[in-house]
N, C-alpha and C positions, 0 to 999 in steps of 0.2 A: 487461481490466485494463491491458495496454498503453498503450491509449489514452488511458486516463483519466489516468495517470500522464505520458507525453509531453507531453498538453496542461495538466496542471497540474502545471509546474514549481514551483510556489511551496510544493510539499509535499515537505520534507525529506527523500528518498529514506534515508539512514543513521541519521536519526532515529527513521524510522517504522518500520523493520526492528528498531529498537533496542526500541521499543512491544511490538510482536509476537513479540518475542524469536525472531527469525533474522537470519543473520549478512546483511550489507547488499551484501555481492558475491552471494548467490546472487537478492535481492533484483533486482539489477539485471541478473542474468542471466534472469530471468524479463521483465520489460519489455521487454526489450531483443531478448526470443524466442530466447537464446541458448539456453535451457534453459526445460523446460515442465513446471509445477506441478503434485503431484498432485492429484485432484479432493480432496481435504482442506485440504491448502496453500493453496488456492485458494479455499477457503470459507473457512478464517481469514483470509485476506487482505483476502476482500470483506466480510467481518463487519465489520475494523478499518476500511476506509474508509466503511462505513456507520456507525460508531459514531462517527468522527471528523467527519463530516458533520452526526452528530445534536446533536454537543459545538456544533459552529457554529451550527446552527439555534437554540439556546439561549440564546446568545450576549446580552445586552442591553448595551448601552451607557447 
């Protein structure tokens, strides 16, 4: 999860905390490894960047 968020900057970090409804400092204490998600937090998290991913895949122009 770190990862994926360090190298895509272009994803609204206090946004997307706002989506998943938690607060966006413990958001960025978890990226940042300052603090470590439980295995629950952590499946909502990657559910929402999977679901945000599948919003783009859909995407048509």
């Amino acid at each position: 999860m770190q990862t994926f968020f360090l190298t895509h900057k272009e994803i609204n970090i206090a946004e997307f905390a706002k989506i998943i409804g938690i607060n966006s400092t413990l958001l960025h204490n978890y990226i940042r490894g300052w603090k470590k998600p439980s295995k629950e937090r952590e499946s909502q998290i990657l559910d929402a960047i999977h679901n945000l991913g599948g919003m783009y895949a859909k995407a048509a122009f």
